[in-house]
C-alpha angles and dihedrals in degrees: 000000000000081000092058093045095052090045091053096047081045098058089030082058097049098041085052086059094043086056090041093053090046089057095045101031084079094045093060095042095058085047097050089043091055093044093056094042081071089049100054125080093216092046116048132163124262118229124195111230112201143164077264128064127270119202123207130190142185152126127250133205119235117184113074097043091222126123086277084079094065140074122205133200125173126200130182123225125237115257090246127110116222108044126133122204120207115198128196127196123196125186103209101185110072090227140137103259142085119237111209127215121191130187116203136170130240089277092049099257121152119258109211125197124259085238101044094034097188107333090078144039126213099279151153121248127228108282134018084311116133129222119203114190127174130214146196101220126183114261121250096017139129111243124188124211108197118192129203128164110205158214099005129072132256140024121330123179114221130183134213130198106198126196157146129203116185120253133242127259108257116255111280120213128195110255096200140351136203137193116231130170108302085335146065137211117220124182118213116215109231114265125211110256093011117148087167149347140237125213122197124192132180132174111258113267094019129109101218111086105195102219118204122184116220141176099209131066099227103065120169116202110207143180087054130151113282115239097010128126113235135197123219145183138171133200127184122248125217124195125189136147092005093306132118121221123195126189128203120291116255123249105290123254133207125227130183105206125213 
């Protein structure tokens, strides 16, 4: 009897692991699938880059120096000019080793930072030190990020912070000005990244500048003070993704009006 008990708890026991290993065994095979998408070249990982920050982690192999070492990830622009991505790198293991992130294009070509230009690539320093680099990067375009930890052996755990802020309209100036009777005409010189401008006038010797939006470059100012001598100043707008984006005001200029 006691035979027979012990031979039934055993089978109960190993058809409880068998169960067991057919609930995990997928688990694991999703895991180890994802984990070698990163790993393959043909097969990175997409990454979402947003206004907010996007956080990436990971460990990398040192050790063969084969593409088994890397991890890839690949992201596509926005189809919008005028963006800037900042980019953060943070080694978390205190070790000695460098963990090298590099940035590259569609055709393979090498992304430098807007701070390094080409002496440097994107990297890690020795440590737990960070590295943030920004780039100007081309709109609606694949991008790659390949990781490697060297020269020492084993595992090492690495984190990214990933994101774009949109940039400011470039300083306007006012090509040319003209008196007219109790008015003045002023023309704006077109400004990069500008969806409007803004113009902003005062009497001389006054504090109160008067600030009027507008969408063309020749703008005239009336029902003015006859006689008087006026300041003015103008700055591009820019407005994307439900933001509005000023740049700095132009040199001031005088009118006497009419």
């Amino acid at each position: 009897m006691n035979t027979d008990k012990t031979r039934k708890n055993r089978i109960a026991t190993m058809l409880f692991a068998v169960i067991v290993m057919i609930a995990i065994i997928p688990f694991f095979c999703a895991h180890a699938r994802s984990h070698a998408a990163a790993h393959n070249i043909s097969e990175p990982e997409t990454i979402s880059i947003t206004e907010k920050t996007t956080t990436v982690t990971g460990t990398t192999v040192i050790g063969n120096f084969n593409v088994d070492d890397f991890d890839y990830y690949k992201f596509t622009t926005p189809d919008v000019d005028g963006i800037t991505y900042t980019f953060t790198s943070v080694n978390v293991e205190n070790n000695n080793h460098t963990v090298s992130c590099i940035l590259s294009d569609e055709q393979g070509e090498v992304v430098y930072s807007e701070e390094n230009g080409i002496n440097s690539s994107w990297a890690y320093e020795y440590g737990t030190a960070s590295r943030k680099s920004t780039f100007k990067l081309k709109k609606n375009s694949t991008y790659y990020i390949s990781v490697q930890a060297y020269p020492t052996q084993g595992e090492f755990d690495y984190k990214m912070t990933l994101k774009y802020s949109y940039d400011k309209p470039a300083k306007a100036s006012i090509k040319s000005k003209k008196a007219k009777k109790k008015a003045f005409t002023v023309k704006i010189g077109a400004a990069k990244l500008a969806t409007g401008y803004e113009i902003a006038y005062r009497v001389k010797g006054t504090s109160k500048w008067k600030t009027k939006k507008v969408s063309k470059k020749t703008v005239t100012i009336k029902k003015l003070k006859s006689k008087k001598t006026y300041q003015v100043r103008v700055r591009a707008i820019r407005k994307v993704a439900g933001k509005t984006l000023k740049g700095k005001w132009s040199k001031t200029k005088t009118i006497k009006v009419k």
